[in-house]
C-alpha positions in Angstrom: 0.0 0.0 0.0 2.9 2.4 1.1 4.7 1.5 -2.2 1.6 2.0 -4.3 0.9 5.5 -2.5 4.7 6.5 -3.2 4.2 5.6 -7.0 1.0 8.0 -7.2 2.6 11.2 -5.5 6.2 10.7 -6.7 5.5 13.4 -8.9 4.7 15.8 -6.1 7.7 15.0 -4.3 10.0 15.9 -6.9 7.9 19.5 -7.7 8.5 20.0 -3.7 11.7 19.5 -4.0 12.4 21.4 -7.1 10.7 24.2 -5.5 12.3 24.2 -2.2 15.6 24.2 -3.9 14.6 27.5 -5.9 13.2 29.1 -2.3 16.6 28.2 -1.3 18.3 29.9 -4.1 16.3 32.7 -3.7 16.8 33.2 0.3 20.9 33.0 0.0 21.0 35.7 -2.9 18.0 37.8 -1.3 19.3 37.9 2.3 21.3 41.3 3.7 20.9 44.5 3.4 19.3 46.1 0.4 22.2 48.4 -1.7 21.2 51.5 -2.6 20.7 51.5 -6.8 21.4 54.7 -8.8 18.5 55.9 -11.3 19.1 54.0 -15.0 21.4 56.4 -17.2 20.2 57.7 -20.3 21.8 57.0 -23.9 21.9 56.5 -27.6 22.2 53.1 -29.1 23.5 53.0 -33.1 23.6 56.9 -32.4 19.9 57.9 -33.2 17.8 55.0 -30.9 17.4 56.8 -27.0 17.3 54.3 -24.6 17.7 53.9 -20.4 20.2 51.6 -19.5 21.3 50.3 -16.2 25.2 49.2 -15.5 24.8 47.6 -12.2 25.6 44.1 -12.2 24.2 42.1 -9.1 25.7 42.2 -6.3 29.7 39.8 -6.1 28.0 37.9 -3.2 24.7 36.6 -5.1 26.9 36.2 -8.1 28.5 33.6 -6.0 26.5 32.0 -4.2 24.6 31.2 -7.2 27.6 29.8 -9.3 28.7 28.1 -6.0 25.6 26.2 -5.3 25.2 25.1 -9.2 28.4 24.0 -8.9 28.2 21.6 -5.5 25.0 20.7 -6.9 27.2 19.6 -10.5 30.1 17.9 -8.8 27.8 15.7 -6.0 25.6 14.1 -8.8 29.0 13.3 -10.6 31.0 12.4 -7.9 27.8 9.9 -6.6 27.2 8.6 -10.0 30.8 7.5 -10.3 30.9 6.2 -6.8 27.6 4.0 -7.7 29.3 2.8 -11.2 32.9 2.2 -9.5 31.0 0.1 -7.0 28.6 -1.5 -9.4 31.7 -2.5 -11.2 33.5 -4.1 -8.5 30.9 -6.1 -6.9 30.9 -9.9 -5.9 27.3 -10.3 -4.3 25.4 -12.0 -7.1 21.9 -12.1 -5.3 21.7 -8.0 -5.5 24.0 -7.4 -8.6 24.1 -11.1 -10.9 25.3 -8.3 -14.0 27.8 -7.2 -12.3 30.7 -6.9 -15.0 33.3 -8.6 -12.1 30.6 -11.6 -11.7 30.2 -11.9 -15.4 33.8 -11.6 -16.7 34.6 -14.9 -13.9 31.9 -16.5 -15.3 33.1 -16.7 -18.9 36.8 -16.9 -18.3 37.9 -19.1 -20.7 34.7 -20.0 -22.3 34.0 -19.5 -25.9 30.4 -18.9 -26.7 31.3 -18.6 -30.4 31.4 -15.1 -32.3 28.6 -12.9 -31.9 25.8 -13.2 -33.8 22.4 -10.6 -34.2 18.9 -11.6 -33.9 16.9 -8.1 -34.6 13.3 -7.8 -33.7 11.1 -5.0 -34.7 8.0 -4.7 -32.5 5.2 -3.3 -35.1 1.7 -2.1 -34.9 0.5 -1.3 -38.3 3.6 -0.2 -39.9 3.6 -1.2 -43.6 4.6 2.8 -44.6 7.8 3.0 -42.3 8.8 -0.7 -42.2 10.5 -1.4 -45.6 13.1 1.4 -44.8 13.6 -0.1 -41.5 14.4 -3.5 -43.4 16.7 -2.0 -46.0 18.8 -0.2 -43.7 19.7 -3.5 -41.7 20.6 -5.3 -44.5 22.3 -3.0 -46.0 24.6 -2.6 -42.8 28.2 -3.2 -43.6 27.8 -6.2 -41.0 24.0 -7.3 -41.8 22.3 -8.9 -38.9 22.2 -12.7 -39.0 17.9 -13.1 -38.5 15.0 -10.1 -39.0 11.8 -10.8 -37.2 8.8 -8.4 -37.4 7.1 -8.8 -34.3 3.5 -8.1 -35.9 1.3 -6.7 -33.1 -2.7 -6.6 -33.9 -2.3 -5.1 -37.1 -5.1 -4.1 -39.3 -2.8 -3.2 -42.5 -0.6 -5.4 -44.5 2.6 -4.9 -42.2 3.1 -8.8 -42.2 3.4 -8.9 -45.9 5.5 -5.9 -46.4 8.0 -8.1 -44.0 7.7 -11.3 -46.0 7.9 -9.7 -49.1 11.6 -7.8 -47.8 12.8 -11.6 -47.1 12.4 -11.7 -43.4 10.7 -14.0 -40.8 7.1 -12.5 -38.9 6.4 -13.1 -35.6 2.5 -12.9 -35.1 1.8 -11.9 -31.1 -1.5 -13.5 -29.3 -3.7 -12.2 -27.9 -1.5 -9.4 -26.8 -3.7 -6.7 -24.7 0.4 -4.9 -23.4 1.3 -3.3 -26.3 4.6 -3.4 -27.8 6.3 -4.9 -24.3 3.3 -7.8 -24.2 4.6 -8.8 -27.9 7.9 -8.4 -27.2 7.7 -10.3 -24.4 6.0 -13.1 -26.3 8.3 -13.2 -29.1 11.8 -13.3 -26.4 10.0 -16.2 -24.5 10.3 -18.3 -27.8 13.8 -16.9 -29.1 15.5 -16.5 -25.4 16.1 -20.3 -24.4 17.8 -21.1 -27.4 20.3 -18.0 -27.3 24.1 -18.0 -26.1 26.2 -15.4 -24.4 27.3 -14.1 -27.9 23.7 -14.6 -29.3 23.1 -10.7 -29.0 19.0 -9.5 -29.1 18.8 -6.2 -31.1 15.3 -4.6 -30.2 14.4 -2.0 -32.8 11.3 0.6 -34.0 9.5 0.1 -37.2 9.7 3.6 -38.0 14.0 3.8 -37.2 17.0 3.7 -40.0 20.4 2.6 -39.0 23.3 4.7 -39.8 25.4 2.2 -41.6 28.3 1.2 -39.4 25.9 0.4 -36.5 26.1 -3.1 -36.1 29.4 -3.7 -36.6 30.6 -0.9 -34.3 28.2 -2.7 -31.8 29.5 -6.5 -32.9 33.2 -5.0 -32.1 32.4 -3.7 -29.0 30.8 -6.8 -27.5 33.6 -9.1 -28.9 36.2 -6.9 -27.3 33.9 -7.0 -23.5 32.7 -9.9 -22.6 30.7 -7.6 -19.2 29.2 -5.2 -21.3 25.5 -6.4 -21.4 23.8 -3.6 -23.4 24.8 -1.2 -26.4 22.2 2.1 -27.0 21.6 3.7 -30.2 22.5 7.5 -30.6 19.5 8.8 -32.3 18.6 12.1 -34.4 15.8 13.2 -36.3 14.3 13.0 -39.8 14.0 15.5 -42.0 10.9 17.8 -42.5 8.0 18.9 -40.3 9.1 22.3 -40.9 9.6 24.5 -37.5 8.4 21.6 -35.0 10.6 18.8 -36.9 13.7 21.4 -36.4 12.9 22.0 -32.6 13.3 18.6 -32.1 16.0 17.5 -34.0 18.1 20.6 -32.3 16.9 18.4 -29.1 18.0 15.3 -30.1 21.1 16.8 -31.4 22.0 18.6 -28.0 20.9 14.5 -26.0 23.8 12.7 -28.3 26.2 15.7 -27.7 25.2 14.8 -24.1 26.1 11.1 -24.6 29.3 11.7 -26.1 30.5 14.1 -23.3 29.2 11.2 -21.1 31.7 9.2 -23.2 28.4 6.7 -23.7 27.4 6.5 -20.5 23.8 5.7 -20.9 20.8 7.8 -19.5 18.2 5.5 -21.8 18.8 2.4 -23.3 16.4 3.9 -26.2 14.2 1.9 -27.7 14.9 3.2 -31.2 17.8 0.8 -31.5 19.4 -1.2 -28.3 21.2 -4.7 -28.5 21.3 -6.9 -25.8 23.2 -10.1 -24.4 20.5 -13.3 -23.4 21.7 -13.3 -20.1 21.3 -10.1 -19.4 17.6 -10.4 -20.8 17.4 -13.7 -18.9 18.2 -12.0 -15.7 15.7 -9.7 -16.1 13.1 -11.9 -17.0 14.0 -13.8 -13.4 14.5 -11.2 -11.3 11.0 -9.6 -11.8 8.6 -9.7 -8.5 11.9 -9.9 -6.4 15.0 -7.4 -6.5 12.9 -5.4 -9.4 9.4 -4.7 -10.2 7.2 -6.2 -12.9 5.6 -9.9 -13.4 8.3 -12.8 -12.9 9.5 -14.0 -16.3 9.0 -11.3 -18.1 11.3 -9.6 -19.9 9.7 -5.8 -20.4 7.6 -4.5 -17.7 4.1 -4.3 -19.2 2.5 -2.1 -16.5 5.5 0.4 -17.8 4.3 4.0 -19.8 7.9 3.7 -21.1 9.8 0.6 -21.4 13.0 1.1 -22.6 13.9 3.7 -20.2 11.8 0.9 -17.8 14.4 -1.8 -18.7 17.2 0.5 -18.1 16.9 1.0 -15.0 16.2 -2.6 -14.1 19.4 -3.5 -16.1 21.4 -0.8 -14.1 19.8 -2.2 -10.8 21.0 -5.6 -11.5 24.7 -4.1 -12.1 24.9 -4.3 -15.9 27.0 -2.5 -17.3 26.2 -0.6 -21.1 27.3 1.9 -23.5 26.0 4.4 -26.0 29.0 4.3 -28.7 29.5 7.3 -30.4 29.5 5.0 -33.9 25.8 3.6 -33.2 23.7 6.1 -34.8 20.2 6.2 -35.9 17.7 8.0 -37.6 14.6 8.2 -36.2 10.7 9.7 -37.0 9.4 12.9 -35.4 6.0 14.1 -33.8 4.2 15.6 -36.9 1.8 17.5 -35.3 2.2 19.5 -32.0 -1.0 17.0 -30.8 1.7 14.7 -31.3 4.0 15.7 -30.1 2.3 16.8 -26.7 1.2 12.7 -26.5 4.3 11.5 -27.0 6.1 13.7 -24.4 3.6 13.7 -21.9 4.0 9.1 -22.0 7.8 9.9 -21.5 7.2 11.8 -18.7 4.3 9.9 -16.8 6.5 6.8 -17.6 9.5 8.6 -16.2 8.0 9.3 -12.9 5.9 6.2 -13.3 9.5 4.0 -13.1 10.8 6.2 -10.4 8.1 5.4 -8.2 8.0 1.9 -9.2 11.7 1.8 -8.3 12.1 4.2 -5.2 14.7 5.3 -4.2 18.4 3.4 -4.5 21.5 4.2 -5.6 20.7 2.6 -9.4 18.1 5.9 -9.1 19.9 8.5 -7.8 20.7 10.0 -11.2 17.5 10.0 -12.3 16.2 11.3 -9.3 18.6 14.6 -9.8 17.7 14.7 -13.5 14.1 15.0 -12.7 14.6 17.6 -10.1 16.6 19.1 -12.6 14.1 19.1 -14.7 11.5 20.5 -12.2 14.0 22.7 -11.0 14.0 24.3 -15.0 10.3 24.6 -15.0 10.3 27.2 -12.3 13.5 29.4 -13.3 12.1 28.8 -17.0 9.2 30.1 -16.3 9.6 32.9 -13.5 12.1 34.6 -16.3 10.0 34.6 -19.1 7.5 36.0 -16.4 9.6 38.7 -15.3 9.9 39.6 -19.1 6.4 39.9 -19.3 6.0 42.3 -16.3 8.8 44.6 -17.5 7.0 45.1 -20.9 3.5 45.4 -19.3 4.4 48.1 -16.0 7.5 49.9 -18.1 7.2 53.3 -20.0 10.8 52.6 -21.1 13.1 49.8 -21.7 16.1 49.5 -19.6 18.3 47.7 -20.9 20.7 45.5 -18.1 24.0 45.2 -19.9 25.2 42.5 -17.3 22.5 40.1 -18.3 22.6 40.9 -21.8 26.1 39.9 -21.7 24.7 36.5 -20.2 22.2 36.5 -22.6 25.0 36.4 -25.3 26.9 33.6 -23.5 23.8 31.8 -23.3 23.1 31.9 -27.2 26.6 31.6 -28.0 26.0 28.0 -25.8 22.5 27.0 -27.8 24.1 27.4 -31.4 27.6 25.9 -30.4 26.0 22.5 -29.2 23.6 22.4 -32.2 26.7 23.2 -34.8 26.4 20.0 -36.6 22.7 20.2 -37.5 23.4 22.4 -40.2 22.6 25.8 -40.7 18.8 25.7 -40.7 19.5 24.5 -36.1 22.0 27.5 -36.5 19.5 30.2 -36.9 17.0 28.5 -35.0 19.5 28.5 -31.6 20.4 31.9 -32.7 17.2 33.4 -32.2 16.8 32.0 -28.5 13.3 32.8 -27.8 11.7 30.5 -30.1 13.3 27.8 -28.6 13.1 28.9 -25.2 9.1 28.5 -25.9 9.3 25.2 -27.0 11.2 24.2 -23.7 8.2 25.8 -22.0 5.7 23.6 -24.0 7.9 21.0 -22.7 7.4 22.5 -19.2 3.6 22.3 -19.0 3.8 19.0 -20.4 6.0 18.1 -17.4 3.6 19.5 -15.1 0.7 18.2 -17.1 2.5 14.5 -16.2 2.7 15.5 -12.3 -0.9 16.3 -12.0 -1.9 13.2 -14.0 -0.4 10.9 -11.5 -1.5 13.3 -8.6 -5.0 12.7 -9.3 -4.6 9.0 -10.8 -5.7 9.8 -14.4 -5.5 7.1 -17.1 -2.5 7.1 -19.0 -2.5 5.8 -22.7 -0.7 5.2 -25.5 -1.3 7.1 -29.0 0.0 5.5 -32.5 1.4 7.4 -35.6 0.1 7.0 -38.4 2.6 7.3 -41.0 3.2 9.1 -44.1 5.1 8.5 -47.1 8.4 10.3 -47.0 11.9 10.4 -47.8 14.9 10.5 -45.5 18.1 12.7 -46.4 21.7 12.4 -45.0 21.2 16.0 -43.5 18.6 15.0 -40.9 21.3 12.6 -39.3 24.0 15.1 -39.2 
């Protein structure tokens, strides 16, 4: 009951949190005595514009206090993360971490499972527009996978023909009511038994392209680890979809930048494209009910919003260790509509929380406990500045202009183009511009929020297909 309770009102927790964290903020930089402000000066800008500037910068001591804090706050979730992975790494207790890459390296010392081979499945609910792309770009990988099963879920189109007609094998699910994990799930209990330690389970979407390269970056990687348990795909968006498709392919830009930085160290085992050892799956699948949630034997957690991030975290609570290679890129589809978009973002962020209350709170959890108060943390100073903008234009006769914070301001934009450089010069001017995107984060915001109050108030969540269009995929929207 406590557990359940927990689940419900993570949400809540986290928006506390966030908020007392910003009351913080705010009490260190407001405390003291007020300083006495001279009147804004008056000037020309380009010579012929008058305008009121002010030249004080805040005060040294709120300047920081604030750098200070961001900074504690920076090197803590670091310096915890590492500990937790250091630890993870090193561990012999194979009840609470059977993954653990110490546990896994002594059990295959000198055994030789044979070289790695790739089983690919492609989960697919009505997919006959996106899937034949799919299918071309695996085998047309410079290292094409060894079997390609469609795992045809309830479809109403011809998506089992399109796959038979590309030359690969159709798993039909049965009776599946859970989605894409129920017919995954159905589809690993049949291929799973069979599969050794270098058997590796690629789990794809319908509507993804590999960059070629992937697999046999991926195959290269395993062969050279025998502990690492999972490889992540680094994805970017597809052309088109005017403005909307461009905000979110600077997004998904700025996340593999992330990654790299990271050097791979994996936030979400995504389920664009992720491979997979048996055992690690196996483990999983045997460990559900007891160390992790979910029903025992199953592989993917069906009462999960979002499963791949679901799966990593049961993965990282078993002491797996796994990678996002810089090399492992895909291209993947983008909300067309910002109905869309606002469904699809709103199930990452329900199932975010969801998992987090599912989960609680351990060490395996701890990062994305601070990334969500991060994020909540965003919402409010997101959202009190572009307040405070407001206010200024509506109670102002005159513009002051602040040159400290435009200086900022420049800094800031100088930031948004710089980690969005190798979209191309169409991400260029969009960072450039600032506020366009700075709306979109906000959308982003109330979508966050819209996911806390959801949970709050235990409103259904559900899941929205895509239908897909026709289109054609160019170089530049991976780039």
């Amino acid at each position: 009951m406590g557990s359940n309770r927990f689940q419900r009102w993570v949400g809540i927790v986290i928006a506390v949190l966030a908020g007392g964290a910003a009351a913080l903020l705010w009490f260190a930089v407001a405390s003291g005595d007020p300083e006495v402000r001279e009147e804004p000066t008056e000037g020309l800008l380009l010579g012929f514009w008058r305008v009121l500037y002010d030249s004080e910068a805040p005060a040294l001591r709120v300047i920081l206090t604030a750098v200070a804090m961001a900074l504690l706050l920076a090197i803590g979730v670091a310096v915890l993360e590492r500990r937790i992975a250091s630890r993870s790494r090193r561990s012999n207790d194979s009840s609470a971490a059977p993954l653990a890459p110490k546990i896994v390296m002594a059990a295959t010392r000198g055994v030789y499972a044979g070289p790695v081979t790739v089983t690919v499945l492609i989960p697919s609910h009505n997919e006959e527009v996106s899937l034949p792309a799919t299918i071309e770009s695996l085998l047309a990988q410079s290292r094409p996978p060894d079997r390609v099963i469609v795992v045809a879920d309830n479809c109403t189109d011809s998506t089992p023909d399109v796959a038979r007609k590309a030359g690969v094998e159709v798993f039909m699910s049965v009776d599946n009511d859970h989605k894409k994990a129920g017919a995954l799930n159905q589809a690993l209990a049949q291929l799973l038994p069979d599969q050794k330690h270098n058997d590796v389970v690629m789990v794809m979407d319908a509507d993804t392209r590999l960059d070629d390269g992937f697999i046999e970056a991926a195959i290269a990687r395993f062969t050279d680890d025998r502990a690492l348990m999972a490889i992540g795909g680094l994805f970017y968006g597809e052309a088109g979809h005017g403005l909307l498709g461009q905000f979110q392919r600077n997004e998904y830009i700025r996340y593999g930048r992330e990654i790299r930085r990271r050097r791979g160290r994996v936030f979400v085992l995504t389920g664009t494209a992720s491979m997979f050892r048996p055992i690690s799956l196996r483990t999983v699948a045997g460990s559900r009910g007891q160390s992790i949630p979910g029903r025992p034997g199953m592989v993917y957690d069906t009462a999960a919003l979002t499963e791949d991030n679901e799966l990593t975290i049961a993965l990282k609570s078993l002491g797996a260790q796994m990678v996002s290679p810089a090399q492992c890129t895909v291209v993947t589809e983008l909300m067309p509509t910002w109905r869309t978009l606002w469904a699809q973002r709103l199930r990452w962020q329900r199932g975010a929380l969801e998992n987090l209350g599912a989960y609680g709170v351990r060490a395996q959890t701890m990062r994305y406990w601070a990334q969500q108060l991060g994020i909540g943390y965003g919402v409010i100073a997101l959202g009190s500045y572009l307040l405070l903008i407001l206010l200024a234009l509506l109670s102002l006769e005159n513009w002051i202009w602040f040159p400290f914070w435009l200086g900022l301001g420049a800094l800031f934009i100088v930031e948004r183009v710089a980690t969005v450089w190798k979209g191309g010069w169409r991400a260029r001017i969009l960072a450039a511009t600032l506020f366009p995107e700075l709306l979109f984060d906000m959308v982003l915001n109330l979508i966050y929020v819209k996911g806390i109050l959801d949970i709050a108030v235990g409103r259904q969540a559900a899941w929205k297909h895509v239908t897909h269009e026709t289109h054609t995929l160019s170089q530049e929207a991976i780039r």
